[in-house]
C-alpha positions in Angstrom: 0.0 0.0 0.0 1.1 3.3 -0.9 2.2 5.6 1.9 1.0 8.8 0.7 -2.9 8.9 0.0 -3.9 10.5 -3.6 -4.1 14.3 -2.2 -0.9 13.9 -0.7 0.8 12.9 -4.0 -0.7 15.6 -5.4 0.5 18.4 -3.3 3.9 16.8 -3.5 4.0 16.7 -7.2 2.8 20.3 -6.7 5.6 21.5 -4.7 8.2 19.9 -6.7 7.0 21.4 -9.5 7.3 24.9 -8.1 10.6 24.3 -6.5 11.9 23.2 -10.3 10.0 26.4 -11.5 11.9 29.0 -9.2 15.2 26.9 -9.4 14.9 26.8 -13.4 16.8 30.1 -14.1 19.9 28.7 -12.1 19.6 25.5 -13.9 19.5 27.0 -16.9 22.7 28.7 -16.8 24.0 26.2 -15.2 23.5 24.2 -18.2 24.6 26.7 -20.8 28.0 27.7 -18.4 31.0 26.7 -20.2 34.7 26.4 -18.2 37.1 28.8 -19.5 39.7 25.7 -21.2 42.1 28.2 -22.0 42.9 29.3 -18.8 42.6 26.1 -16.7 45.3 24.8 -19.2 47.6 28.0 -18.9 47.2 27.8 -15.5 48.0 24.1 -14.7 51.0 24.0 -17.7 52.4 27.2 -17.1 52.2 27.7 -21.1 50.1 30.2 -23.0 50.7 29.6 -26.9 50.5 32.5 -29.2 49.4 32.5 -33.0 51.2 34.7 -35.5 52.4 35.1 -38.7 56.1 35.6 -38.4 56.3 37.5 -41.6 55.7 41.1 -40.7 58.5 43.1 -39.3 58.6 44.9 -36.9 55.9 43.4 -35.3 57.1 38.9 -35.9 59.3 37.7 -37.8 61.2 34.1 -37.2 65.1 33.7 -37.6 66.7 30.6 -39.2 67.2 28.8 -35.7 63.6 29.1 -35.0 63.7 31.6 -32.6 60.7 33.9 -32.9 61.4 38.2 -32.9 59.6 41.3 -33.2 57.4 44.1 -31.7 54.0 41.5 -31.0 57.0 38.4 -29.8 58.4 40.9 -26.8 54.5 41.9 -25.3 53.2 38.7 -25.7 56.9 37.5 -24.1 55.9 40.1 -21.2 51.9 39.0 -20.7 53.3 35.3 -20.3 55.6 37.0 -17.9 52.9 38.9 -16.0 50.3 35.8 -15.9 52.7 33.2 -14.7 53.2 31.8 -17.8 55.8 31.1 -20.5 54.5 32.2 -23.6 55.0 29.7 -27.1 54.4 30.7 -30.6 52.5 28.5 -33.2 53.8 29.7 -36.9 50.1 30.7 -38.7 49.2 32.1 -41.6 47.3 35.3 -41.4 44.0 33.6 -42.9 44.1 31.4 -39.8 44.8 32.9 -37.1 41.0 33.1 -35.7 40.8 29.5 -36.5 43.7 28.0 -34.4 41.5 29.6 -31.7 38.5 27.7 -32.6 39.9 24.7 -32.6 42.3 25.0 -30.1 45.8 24.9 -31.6 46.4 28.1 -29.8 45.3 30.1 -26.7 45.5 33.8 -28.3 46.9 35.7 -31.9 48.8 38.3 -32.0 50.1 39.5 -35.5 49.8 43.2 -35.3 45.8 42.0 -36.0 43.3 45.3 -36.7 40.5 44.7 -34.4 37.1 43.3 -36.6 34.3 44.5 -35.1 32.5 41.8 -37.4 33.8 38.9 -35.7 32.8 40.1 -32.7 31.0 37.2 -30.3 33.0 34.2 -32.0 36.5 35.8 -31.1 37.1 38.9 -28.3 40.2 41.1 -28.3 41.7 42.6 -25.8 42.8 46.5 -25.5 44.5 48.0 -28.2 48.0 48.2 -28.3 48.9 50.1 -31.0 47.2 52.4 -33.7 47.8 51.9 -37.4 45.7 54.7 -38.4 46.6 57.7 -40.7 48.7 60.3 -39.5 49.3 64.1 -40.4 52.8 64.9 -40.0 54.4 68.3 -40.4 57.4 70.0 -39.5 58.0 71.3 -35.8 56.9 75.0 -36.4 53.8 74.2 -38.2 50.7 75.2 -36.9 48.7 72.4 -38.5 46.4 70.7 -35.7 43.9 68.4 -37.9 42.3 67.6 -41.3 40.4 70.9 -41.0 43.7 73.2 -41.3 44.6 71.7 -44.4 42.8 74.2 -46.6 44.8 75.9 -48.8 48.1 73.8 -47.9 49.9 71.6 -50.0 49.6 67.9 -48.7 52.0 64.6 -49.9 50.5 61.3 -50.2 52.4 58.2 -52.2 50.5 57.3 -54.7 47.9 54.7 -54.4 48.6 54.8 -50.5 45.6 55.0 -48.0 46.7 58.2 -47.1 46.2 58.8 -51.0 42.4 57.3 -50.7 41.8 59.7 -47.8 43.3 63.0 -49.6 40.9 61.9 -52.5 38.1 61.9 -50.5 39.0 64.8 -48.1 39.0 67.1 -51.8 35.9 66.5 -52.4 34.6 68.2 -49.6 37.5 71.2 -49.6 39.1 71.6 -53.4 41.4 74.1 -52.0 44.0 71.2 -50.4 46.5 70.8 -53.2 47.8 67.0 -53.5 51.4 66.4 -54.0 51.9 62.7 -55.7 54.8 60.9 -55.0 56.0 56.8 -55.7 56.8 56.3 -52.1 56.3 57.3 -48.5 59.9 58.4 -48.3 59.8 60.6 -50.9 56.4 62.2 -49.3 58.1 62.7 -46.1 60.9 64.1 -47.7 59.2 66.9 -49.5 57.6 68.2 -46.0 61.2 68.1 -44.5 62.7 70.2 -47.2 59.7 72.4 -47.3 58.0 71.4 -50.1 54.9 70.4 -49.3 53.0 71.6 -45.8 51.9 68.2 -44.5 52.1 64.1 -45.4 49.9 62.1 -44.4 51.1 58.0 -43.9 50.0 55.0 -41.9 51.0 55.1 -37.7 53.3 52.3 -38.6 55.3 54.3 -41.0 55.4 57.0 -38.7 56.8 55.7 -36.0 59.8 53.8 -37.8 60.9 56.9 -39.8 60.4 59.7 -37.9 62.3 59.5 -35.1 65.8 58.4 -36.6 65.5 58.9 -40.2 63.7 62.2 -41.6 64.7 65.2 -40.0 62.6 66.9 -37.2 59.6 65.7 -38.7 56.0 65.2 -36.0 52.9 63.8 -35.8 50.5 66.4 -35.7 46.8 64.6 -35.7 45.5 61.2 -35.9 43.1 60.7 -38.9 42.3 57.8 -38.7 42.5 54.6 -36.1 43.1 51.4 -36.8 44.1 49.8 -33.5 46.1 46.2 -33.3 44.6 44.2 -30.4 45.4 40.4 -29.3 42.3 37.9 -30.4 41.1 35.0 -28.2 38.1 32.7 -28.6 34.8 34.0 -27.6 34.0 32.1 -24.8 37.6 32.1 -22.9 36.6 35.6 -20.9 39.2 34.5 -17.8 42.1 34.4 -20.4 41.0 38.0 -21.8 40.5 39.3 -18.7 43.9 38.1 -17.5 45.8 38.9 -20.6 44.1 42.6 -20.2 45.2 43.2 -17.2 48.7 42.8 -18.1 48.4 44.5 -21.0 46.8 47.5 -18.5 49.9 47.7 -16.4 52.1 47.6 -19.0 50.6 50.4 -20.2 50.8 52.2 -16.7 54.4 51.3 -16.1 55.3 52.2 -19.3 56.7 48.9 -20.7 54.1 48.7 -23.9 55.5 52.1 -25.0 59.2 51.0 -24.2 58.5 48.2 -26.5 56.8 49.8 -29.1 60.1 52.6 -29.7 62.4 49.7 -29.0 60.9 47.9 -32.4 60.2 51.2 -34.4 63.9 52.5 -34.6 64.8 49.2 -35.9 
């Protein structure tokens, strides 16, 4: 016979039911929770492997002993340093460096990589840590501040540049700026250090390799454009980001990331 009479089931059935009910939202992202894998393996191996395509100096490049070099090798070196870690590097081609993350292969890319805001929920990046953007740079007694001083002034681009794109389409809304052509970026720089044009404008990268050794007194004078570099990890490994931001952050404050940055850019 059963212990519980017909009403009793009932009201026990009840109460289960409405015990399930209020527990369901915790259930429910219990269920959908996913462990952060990255991090659980950086943290037990004391490893954190980095993509990159070793082909783009200053930022990675790979000598003939295997030994990886450049800009991204030294921060990521430093974030390894920072997390506990020893940081690796898995050789990738540029068209796969958000794959290796998918699958594994790697824990985060960084290959002087301009942040996609497309790909945003699959993949996550960190902070920027550099800008790639256009740059207007003039000589020191200039008074050029931004794009809307260039009216009327004589501005070098090399030809078929993005700095060229942007000129194009900066003229169509002020005729008055007068392009200066040339074949190469040198050459543009050039012709602002010997007076012959007002302003150039180049990509951040360029800027910050010639400038400070090579062409004269030459500065930046705006930012026209951003195009910032971050490190990518996969979507769902939010303790790795968070860690790997954090170092990134004090570097920033202690001013190692910049160190870095000039180290690589007078080479």
């Amino acid at each position: 016979m059963s212990r519980f009479s017909a009403p009793s089931r009932s009201l026990i059935l009840l109460a289960v039911a409405f015990v399930a009910l209020w527990l369901l939202p915790d259930i429910a992202a219990w269920l959908e929770y996913e462990p952060d894998d990255a991090w659980a393996r950086v943290r037990s191996g004391g490893v954190i492997r980095f993509a990159t395509d070793a082909s783009y100096h200053p930022f990675e490049g790979v000598g003939s002993d295997g030994v990886f070099y450049g800009l991204d090798i030294d921060i990521a070196r430093e974030i390894a340093r920072r997390i506990g870690a020893r940081a690796e590097f898995v050789n990738a081609g540029m068209d796969v460096l958000y794959d290796v993350l998918r699958v594994g292969q790697a824990d985060a890319s960084i290959s002087a990589l301009p942040v996609d805001p497309a790909r945003g929920g699959q993949w996550v990046y960190t902070r920027p840590y550099f800008d790639a953007g256009l740059v207007l740079v003039t000589r020191p007694e200039s008074r050029l501040a931004d794009a809307d001083d260039l009216a009327g002034r004589v501005v070098a681009v090399a030809l078929g540049s993005d700095g060229d794109a942007w000129l194009r389409k900066a003229r169509r809304q002020s005729s008055a700026i007068t392009p200066e052509l040339f074949d190469s970026l040198q050459e543009a720089l050039q012709a602002v250090d010997e007076g012959r044009a007002d302003a150039a404008i180049i990509d951040g990268v360029t800027a910050r390799q010639r400038l400070s050794t090579r062409i004269g007194d030459l500065r930046v004078a705006a930012q026209l454009t951003s195009e910032p570099y971050a490190i990518a990890v996969w979507g769902q490994n939010t303790e790795l980001l968070a860690a790997i931001d954090g170092a990134l952050s004090d570097m920033e404050a202690d001013g190692t990331l910049a160190r870095i940055v000039d180290d690589w850019m007078r080479k």
